[in-house]
N, CA, C and O atoms as a CHARMM CRD file, in Angstrom:
* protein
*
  356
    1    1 UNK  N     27.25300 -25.09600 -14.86400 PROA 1      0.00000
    2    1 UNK  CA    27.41600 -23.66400 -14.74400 PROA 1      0.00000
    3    1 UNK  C     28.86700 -23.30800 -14.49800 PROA 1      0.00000
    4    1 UNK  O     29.25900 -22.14500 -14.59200 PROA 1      0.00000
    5    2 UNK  N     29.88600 -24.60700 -14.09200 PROA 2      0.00000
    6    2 UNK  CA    31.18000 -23.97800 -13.67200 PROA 2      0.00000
    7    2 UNK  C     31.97600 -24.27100 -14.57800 PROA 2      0.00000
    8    2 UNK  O     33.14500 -24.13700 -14.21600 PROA 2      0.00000
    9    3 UNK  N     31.81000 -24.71600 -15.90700 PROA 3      0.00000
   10    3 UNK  CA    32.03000 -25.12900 -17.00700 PROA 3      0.00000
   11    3 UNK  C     33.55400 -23.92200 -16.87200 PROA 3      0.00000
   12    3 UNK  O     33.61600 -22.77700 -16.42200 PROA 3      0.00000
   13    4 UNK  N     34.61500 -24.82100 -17.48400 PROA 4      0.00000
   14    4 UNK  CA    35.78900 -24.00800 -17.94700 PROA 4      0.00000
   15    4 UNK  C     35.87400 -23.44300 -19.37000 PROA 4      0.00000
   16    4 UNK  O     36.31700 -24.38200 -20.03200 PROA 4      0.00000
   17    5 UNK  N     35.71300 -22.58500 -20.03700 PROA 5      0.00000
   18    5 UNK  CA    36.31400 -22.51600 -21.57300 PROA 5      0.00000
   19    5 UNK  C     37.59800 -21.43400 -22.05900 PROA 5      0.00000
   20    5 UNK  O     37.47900 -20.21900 -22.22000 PROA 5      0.00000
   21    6 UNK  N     38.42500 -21.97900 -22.17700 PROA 6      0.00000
   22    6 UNK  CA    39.69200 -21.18800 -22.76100 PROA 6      0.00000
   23    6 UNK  C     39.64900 -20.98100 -24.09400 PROA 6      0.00000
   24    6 UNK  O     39.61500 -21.93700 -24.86900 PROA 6      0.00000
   25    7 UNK  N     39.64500 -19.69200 -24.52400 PROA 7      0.00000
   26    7 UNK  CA    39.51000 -18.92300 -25.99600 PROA 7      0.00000
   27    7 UNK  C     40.66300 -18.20600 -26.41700 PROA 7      0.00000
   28    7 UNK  O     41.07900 -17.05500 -26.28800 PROA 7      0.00000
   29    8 UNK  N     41.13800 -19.50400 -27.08800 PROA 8      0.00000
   30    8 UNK  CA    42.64800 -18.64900 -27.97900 PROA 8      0.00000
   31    8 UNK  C     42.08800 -18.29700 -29.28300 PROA 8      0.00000
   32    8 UNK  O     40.93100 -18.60600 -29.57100 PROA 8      0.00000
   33    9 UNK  N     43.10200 -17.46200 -30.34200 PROA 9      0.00000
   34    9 UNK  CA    43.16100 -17.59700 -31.22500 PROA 9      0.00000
   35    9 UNK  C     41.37900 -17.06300 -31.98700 PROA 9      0.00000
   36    9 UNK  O     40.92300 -17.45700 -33.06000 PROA 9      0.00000
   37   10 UNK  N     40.74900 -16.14900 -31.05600 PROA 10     0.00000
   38   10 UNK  CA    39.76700 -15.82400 -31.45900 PROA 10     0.00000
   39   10 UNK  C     40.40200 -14.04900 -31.50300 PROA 10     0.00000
   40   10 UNK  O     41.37100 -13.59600 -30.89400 PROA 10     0.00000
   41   11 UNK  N     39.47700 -13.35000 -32.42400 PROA 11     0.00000
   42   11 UNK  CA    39.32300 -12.02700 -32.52600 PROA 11     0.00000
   43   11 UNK  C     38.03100 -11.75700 -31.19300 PROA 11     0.00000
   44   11 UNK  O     37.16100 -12.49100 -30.72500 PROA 11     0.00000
   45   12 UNK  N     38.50200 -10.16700 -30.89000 PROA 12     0.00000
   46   12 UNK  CA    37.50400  -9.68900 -30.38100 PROA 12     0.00000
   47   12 UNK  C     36.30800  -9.40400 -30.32000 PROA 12     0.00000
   48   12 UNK  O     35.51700  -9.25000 -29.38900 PROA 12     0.00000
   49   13 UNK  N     36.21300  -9.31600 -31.97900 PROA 13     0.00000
   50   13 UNK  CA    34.71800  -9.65300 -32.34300 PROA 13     0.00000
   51   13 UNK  C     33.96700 -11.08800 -32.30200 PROA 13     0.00000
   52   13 UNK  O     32.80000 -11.48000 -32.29900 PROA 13     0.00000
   53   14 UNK  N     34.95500 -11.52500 -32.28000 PROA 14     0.00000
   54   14 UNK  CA    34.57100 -13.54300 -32.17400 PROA 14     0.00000
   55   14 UNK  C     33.97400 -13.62700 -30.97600 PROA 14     0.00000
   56   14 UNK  O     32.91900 -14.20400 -30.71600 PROA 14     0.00000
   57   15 UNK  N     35.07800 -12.70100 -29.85200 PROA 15     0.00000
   58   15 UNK  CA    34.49400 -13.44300 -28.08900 PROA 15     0.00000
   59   15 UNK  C     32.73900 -12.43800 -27.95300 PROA 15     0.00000
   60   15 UNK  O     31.60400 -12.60500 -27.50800 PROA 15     0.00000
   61   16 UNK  N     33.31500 -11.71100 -28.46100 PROA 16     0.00000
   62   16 UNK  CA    32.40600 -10.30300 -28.54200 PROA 16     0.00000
   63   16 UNK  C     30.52200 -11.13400 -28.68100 PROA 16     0.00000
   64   16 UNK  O     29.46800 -11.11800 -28.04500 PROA 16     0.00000
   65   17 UNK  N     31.08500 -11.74700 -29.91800 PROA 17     0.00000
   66   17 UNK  CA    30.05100 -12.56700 -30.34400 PROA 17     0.00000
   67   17 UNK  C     29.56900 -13.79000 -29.31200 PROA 17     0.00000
   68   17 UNK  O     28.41100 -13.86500 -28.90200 PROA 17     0.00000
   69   18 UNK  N     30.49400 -14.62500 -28.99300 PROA 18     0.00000
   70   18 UNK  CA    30.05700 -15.55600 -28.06200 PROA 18     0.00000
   71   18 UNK  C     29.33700 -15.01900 -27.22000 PROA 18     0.00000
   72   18 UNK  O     28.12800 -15.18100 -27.38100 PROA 18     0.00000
   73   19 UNK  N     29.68800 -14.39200 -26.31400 PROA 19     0.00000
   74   19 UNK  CA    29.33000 -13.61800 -25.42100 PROA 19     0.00000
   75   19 UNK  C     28.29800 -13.42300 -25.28500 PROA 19     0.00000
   76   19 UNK  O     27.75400 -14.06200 -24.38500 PROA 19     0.00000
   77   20 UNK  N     27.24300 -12.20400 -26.28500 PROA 20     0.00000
   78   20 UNK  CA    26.50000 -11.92300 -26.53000 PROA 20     0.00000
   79   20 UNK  C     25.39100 -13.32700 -26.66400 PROA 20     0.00000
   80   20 UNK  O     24.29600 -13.52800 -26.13900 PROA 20     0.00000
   81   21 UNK  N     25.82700 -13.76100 -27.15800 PROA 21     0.00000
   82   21 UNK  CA    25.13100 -15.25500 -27.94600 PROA 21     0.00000
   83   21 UNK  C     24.63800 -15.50600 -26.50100 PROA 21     0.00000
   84   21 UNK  O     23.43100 -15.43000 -26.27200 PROA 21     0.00000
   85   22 UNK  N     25.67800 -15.85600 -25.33200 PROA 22     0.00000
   86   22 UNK  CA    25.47400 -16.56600 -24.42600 PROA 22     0.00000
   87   22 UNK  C     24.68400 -16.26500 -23.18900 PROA 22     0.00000
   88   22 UNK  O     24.06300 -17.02100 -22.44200 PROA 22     0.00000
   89   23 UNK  N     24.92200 -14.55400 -23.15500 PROA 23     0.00000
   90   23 UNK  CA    24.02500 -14.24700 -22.34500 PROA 23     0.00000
   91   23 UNK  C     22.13900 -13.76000 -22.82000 PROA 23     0.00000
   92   23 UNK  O     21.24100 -13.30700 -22.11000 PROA 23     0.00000
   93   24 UNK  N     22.16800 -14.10500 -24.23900 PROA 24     0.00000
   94   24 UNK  CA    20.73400 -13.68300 -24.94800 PROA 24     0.00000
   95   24 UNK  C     20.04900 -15.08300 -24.37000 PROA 24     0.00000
   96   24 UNK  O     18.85900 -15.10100 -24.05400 PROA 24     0.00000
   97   25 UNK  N     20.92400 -16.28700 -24.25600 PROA 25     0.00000
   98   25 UNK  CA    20.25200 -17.54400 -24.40400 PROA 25     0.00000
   99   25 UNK  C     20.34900 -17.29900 -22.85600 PROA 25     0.00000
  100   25 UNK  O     19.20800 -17.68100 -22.59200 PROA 25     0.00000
  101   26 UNK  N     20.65500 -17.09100 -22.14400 PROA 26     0.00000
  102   26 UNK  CA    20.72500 -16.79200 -20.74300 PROA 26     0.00000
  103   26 UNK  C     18.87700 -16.04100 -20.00400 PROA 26     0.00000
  104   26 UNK  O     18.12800 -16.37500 -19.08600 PROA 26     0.00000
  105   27 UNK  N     18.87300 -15.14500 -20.86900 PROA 27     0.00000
  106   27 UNK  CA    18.36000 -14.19200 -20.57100 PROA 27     0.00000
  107   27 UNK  C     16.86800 -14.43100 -21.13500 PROA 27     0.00000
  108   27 UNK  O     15.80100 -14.04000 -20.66200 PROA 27     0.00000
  109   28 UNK  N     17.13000 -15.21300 -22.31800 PROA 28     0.00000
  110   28 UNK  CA    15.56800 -16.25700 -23.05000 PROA 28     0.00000
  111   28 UNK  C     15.05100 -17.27200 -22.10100 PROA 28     0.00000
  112   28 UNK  O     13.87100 -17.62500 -22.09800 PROA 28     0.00000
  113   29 UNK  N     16.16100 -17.84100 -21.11400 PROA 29     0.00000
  114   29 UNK  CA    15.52600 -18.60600 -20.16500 PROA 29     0.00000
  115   29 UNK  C     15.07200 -18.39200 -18.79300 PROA 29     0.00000
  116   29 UNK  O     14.50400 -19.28300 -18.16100 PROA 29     0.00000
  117   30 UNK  N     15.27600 -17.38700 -18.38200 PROA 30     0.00000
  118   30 UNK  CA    15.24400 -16.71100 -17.12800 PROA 30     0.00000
  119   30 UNK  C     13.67200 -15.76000 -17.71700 PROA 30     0.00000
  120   30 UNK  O     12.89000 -15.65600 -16.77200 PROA 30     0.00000
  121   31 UNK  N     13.24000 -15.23700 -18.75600 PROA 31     0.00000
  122   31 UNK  CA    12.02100 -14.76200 -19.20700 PROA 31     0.00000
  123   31 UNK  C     11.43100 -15.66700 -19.28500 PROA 31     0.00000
  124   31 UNK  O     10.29600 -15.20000 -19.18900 PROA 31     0.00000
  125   32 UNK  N     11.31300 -16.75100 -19.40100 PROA 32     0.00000
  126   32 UNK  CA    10.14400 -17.93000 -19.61800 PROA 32     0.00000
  127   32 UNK  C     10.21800 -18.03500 -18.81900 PROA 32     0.00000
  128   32 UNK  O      9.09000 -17.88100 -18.35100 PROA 32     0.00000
  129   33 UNK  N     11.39600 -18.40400 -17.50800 PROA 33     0.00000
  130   33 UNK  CA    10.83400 -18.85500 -15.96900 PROA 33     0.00000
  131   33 UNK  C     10.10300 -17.99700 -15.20800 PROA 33     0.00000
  132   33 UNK  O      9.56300 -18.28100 -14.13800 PROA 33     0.00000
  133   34 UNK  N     10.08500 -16.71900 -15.88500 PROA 34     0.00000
  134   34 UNK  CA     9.56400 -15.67500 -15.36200 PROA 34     0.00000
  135   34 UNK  C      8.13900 -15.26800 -15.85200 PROA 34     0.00000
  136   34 UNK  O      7.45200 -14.46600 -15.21900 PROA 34     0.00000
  137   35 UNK  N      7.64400 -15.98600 -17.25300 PROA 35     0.00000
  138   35 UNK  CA     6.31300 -16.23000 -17.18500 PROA 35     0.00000
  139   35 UNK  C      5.67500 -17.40200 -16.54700 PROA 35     0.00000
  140   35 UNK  O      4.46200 -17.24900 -16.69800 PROA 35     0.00000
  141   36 UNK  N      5.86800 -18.29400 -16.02500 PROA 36     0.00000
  142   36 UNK  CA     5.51400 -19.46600 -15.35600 PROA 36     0.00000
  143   36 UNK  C      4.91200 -19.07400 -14.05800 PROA 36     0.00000
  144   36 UNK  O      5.61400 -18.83400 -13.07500 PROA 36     0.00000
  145   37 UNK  N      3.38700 -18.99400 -14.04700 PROA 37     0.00000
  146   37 UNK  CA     2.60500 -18.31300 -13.15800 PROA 37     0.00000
  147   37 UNK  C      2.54800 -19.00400 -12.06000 PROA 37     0.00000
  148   37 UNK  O      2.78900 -18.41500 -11.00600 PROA 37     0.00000
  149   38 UNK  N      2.25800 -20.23400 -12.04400 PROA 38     0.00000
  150   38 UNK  CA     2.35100 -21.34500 -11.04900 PROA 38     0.00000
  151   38 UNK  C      4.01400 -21.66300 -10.32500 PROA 38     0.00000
  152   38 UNK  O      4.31500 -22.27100  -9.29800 PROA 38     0.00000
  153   39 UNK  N      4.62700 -21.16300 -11.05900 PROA 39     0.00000
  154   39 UNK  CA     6.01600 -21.09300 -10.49100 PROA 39     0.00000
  155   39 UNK  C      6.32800 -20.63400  -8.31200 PROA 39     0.00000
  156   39 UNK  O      6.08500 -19.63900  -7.62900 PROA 39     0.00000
  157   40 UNK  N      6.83600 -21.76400  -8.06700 PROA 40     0.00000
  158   40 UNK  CA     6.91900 -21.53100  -6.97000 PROA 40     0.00000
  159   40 UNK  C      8.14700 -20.91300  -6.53800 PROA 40     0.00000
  160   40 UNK  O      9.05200 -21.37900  -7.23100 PROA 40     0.00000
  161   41 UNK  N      8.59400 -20.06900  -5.70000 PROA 41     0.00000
  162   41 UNK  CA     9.64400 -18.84300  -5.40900 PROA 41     0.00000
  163   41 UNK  C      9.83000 -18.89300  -3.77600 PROA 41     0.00000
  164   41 UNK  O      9.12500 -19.50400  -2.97300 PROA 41     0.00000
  165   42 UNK  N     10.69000 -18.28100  -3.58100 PROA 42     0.00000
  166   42 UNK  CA    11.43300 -18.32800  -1.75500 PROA 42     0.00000
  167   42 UNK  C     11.24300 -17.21100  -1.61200 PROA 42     0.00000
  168   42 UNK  O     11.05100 -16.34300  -2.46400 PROA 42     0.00000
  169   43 UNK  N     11.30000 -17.11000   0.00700 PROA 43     0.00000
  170   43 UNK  CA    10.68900 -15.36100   0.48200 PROA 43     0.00000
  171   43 UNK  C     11.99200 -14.17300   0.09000 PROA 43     0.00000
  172   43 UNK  O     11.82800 -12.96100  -0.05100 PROA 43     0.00000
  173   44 UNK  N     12.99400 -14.76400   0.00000 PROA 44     0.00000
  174   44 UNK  CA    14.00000 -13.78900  -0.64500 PROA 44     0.00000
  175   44 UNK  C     13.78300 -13.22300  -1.84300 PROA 44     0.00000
  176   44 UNK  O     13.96600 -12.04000  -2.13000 PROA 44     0.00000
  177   45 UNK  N     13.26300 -14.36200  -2.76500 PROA 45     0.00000
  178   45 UNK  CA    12.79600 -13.60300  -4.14200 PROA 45     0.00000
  179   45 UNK  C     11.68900 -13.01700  -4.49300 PROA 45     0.00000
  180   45 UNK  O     11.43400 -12.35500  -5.49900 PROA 45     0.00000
  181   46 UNK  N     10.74400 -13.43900  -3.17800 PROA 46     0.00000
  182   46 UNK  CA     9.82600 -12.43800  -3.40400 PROA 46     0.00000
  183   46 UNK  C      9.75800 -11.11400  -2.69500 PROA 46     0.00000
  184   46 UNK  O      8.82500 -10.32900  -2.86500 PROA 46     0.00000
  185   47 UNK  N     10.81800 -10.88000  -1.86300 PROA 47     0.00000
  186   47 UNK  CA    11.46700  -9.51600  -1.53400 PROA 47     0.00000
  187   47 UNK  C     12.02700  -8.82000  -2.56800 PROA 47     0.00000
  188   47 UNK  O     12.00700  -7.61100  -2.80000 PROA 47     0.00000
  189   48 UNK  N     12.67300  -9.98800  -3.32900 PROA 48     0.00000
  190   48 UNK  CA    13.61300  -8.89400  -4.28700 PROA 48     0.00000
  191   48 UNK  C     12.61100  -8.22500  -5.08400 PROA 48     0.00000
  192   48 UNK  O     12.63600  -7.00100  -5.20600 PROA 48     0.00000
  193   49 UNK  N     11.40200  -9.21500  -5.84100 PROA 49     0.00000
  194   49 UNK  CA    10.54100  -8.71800  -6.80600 PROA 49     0.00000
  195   49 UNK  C      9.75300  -7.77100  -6.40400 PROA 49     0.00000
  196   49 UNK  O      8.89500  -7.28800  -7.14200 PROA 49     0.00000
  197   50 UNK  N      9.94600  -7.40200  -5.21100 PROA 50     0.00000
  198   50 UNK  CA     8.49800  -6.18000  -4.41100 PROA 50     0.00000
  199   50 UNK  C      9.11800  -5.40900  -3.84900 PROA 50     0.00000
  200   50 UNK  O      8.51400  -4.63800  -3.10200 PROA 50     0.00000
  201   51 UNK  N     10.91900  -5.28100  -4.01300 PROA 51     0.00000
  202   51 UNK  CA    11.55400  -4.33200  -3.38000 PROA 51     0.00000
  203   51 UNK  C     11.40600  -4.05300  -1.99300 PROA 51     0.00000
  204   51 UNK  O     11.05500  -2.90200  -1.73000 PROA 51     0.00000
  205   52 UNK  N     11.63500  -5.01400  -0.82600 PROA 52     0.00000
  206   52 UNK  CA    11.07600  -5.42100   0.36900 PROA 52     0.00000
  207   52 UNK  C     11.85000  -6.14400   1.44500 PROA 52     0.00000
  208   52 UNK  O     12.27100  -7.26200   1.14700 PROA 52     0.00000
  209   53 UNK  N     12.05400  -5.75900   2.42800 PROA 53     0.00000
  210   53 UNK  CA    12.61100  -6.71000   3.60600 PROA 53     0.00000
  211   53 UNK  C     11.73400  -8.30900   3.13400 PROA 53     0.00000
  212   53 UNK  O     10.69100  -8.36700   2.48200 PROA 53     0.00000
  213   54 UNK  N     12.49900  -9.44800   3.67000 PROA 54     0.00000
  214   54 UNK  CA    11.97300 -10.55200   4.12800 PROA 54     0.00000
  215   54 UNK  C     10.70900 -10.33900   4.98700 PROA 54     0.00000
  216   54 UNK  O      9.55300 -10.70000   4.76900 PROA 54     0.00000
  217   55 UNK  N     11.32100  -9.55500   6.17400 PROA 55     0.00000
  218   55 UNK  CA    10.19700  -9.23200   7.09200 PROA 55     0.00000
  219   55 UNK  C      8.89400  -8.67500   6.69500 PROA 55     0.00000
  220   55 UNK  O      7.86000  -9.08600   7.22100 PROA 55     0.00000
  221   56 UNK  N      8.89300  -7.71300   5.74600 PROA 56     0.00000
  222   56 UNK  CA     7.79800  -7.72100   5.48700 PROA 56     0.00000
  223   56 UNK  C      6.92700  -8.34500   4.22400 PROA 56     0.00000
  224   56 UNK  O      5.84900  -7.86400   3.87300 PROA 56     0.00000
  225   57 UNK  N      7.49700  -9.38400   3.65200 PROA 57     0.00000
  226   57 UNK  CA     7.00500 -10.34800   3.20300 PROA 57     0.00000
  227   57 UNK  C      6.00300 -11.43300   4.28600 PROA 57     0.00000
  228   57 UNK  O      4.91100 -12.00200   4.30800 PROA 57     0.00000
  229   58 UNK  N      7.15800 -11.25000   5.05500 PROA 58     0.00000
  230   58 UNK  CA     6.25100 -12.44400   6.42900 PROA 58     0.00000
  231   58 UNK  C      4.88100 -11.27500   6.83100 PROA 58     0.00000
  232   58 UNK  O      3.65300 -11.35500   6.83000 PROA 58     0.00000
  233   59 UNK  N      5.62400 -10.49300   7.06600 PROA 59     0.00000
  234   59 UNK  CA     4.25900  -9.29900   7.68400 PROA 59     0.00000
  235   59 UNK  C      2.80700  -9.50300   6.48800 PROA 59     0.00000
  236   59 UNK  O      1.67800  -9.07300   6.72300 PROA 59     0.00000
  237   60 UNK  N      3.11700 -10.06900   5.53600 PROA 60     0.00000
  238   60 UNK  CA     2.15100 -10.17100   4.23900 PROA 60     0.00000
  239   60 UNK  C      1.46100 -11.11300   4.24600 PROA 60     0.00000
  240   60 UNK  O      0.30300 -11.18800   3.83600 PROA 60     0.00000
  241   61 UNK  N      2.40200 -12.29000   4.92600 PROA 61     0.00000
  242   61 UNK  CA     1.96700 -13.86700   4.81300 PROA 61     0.00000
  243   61 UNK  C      1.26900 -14.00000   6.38700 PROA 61     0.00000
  244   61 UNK  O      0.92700 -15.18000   6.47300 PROA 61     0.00000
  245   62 UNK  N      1.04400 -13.54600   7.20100 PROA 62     0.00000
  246   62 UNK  CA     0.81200 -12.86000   8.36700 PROA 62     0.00000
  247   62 UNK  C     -0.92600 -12.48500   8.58800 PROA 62     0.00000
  248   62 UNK  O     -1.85100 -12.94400   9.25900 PROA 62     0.00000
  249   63 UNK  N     -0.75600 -11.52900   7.73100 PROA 63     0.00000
  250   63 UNK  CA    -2.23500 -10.63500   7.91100 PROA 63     0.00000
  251   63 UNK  C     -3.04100 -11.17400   6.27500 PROA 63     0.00000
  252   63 UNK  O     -4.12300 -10.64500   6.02100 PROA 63     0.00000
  253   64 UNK  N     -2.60700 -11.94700   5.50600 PROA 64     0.00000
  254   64 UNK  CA    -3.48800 -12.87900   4.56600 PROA 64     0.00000
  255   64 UNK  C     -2.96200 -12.16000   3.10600 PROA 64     0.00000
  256   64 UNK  O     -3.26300 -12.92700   2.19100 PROA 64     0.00000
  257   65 UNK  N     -2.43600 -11.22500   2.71000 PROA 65     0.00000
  258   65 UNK  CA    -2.13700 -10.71300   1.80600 PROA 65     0.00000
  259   65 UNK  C     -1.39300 -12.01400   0.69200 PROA 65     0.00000
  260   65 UNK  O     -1.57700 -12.15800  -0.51600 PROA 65     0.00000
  261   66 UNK  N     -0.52900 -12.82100   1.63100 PROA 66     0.00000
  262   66 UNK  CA     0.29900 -13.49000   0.64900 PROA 66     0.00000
  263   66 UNK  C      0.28000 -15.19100   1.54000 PROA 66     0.00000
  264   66 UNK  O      0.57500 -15.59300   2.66500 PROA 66     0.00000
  265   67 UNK  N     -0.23700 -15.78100   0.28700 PROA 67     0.00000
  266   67 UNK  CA    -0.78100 -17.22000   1.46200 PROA 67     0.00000
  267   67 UNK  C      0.85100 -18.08200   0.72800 PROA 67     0.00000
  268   67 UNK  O      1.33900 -18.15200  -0.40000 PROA 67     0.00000
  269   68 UNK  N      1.17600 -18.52100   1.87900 PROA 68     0.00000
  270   68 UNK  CA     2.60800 -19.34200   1.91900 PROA 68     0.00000
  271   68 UNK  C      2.00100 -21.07400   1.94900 PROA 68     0.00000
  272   68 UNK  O      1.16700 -21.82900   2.44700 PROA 68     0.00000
  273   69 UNK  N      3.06100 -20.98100   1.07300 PROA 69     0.00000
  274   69 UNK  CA     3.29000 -22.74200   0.99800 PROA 69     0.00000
  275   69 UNK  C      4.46500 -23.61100   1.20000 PROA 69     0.00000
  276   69 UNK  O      5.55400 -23.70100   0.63300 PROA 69     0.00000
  277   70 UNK  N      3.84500 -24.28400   2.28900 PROA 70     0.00000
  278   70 UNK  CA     5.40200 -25.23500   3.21300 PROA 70     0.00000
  279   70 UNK  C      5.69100 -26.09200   2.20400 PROA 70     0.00000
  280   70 UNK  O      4.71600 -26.70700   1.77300 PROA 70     0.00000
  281   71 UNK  N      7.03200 -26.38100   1.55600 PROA 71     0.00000
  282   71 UNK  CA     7.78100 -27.45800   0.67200 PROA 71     0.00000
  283   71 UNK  C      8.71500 -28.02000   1.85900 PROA 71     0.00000
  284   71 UNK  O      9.71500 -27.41800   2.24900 PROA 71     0.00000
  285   72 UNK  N      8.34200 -29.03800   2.29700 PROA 72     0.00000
  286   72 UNK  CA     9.82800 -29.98600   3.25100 PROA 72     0.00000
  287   72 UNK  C      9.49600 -28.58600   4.38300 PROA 72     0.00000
  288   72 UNK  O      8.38200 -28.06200   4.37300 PROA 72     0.00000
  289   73 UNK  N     10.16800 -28.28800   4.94900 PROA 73     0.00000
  290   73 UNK  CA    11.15400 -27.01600   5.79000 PROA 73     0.00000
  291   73 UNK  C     11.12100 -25.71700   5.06700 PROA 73     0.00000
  292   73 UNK  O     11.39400 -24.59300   5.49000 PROA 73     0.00000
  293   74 UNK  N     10.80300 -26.03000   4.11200 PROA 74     0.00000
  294   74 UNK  CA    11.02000 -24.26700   3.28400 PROA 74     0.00000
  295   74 UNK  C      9.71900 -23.45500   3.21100 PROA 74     0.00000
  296   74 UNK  O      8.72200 -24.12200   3.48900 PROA 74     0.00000
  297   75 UNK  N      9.54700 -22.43800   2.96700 PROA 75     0.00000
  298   75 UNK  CA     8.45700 -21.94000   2.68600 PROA 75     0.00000
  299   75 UNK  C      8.00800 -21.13100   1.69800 PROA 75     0.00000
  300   75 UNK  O      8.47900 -20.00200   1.83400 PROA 75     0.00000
  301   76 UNK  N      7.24300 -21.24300   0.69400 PROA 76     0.00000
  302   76 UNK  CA     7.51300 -20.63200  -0.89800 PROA 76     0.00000
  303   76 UNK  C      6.38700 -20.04800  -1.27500 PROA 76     0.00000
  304   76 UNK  O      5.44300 -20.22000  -0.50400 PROA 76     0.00000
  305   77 UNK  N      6.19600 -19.42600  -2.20000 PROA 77     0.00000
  306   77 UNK  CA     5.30100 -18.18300  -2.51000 PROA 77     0.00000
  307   77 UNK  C      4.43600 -18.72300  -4.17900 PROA 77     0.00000
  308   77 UNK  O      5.00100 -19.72000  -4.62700 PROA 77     0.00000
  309   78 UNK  N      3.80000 -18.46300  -4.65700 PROA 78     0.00000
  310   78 UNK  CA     3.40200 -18.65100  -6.33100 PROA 78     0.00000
  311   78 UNK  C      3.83900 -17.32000  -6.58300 PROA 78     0.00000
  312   78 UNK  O      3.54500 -16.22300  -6.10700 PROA 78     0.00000
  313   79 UNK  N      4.62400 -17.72200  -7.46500 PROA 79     0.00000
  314   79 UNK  CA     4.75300 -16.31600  -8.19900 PROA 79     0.00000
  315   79 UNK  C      3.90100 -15.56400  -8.82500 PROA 79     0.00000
  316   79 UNK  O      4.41000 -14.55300  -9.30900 PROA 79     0.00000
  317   80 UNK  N      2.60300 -15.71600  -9.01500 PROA 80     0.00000
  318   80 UNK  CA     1.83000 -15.32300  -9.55300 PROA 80     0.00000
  319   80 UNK  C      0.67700 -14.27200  -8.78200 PROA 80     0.00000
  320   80 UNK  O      0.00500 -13.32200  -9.18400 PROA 80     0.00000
  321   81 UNK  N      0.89600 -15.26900  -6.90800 PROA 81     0.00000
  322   81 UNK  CA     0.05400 -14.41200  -6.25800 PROA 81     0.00000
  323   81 UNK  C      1.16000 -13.05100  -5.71000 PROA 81     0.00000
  324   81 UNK  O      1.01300 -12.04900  -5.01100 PROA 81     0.00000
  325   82 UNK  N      2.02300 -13.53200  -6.28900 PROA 82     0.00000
  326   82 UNK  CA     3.29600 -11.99100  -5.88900 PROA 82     0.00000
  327   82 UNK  C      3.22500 -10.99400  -6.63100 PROA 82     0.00000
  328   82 UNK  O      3.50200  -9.85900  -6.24400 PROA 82     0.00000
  329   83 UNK  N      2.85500 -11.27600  -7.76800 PROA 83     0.00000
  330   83 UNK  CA     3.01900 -10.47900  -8.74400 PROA 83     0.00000
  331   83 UNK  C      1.13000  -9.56800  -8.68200 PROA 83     0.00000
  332   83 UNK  O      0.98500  -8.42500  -9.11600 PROA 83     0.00000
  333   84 UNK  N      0.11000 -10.27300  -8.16000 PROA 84     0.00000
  334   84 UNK  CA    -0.75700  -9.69700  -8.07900 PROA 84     0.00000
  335   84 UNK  C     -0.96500  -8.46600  -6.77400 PROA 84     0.00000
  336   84 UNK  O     -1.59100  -7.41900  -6.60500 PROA 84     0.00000
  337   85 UNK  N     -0.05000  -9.31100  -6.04800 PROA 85     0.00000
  338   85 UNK  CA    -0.06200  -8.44300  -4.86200 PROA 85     0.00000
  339   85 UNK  C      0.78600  -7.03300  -5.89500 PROA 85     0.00000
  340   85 UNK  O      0.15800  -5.97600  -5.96700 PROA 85     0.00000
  341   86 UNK  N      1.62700  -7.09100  -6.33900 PROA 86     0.00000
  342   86 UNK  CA     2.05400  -5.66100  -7.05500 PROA 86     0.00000
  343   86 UNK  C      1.30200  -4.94900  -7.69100 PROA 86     0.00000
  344   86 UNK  O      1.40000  -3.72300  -7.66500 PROA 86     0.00000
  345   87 UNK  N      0.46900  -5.54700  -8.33600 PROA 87     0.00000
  346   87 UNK  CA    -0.47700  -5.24800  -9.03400 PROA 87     0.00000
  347   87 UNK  C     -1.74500  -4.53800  -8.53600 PROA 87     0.00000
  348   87 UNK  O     -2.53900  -3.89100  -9.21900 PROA 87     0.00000
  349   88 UNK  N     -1.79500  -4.85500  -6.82300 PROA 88     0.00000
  350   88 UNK  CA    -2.67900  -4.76900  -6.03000 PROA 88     0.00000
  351   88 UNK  C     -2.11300  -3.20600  -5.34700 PROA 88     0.00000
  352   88 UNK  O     -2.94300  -2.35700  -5.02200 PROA 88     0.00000
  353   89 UNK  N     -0.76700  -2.99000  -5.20200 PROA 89     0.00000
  354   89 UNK  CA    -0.07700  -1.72600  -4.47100 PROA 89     0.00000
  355   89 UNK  C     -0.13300  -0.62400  -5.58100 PROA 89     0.00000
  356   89 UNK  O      0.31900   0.49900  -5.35900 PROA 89     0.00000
């Protein structure tokens, strides 16, 4: 991801093009990870996806709404039961 690339000797429409190219293929892979139902997620991202404090994610995982799953020390969500819970509001 920290990849260097220096672009001489290109037109604007050239970078114009890369560019584009790079963030479509960007954006093709981040939609498939984003259909992956079984996909497991952190309580931050499942704040972001429900527009939500952390806290009340826990407040969710809490009163049974959203059943959490311990990985090591971490604690992670299915993306799938997140997305039902939206579905559910």
């Amino acid at each position: 991801m920290n990849e260097i690339l220096i672009l001489s000797n290109f037109t604007k429409e050239e970078i114009s093009t890369i560019v584009a190219d790079a963030v479509s293929c960007s954006m093709q892979s981040f939609q498939m990870n984003e259909r992956e139902p079984n996909q497991y997620i952190t309580v931050d991202e499942a704040a972001k996806l429900l527009s939500v404090s952390t806290v009340t994610i826990y407040d969710r995982m809490k009163v049974g709404e959203l059943k959490k799953h311990k990985i090591g020390r971490g604690t992670r969500l299915l993306r799938s039961e997140v997305m039902a819970l939206i579905e559910r509001t």
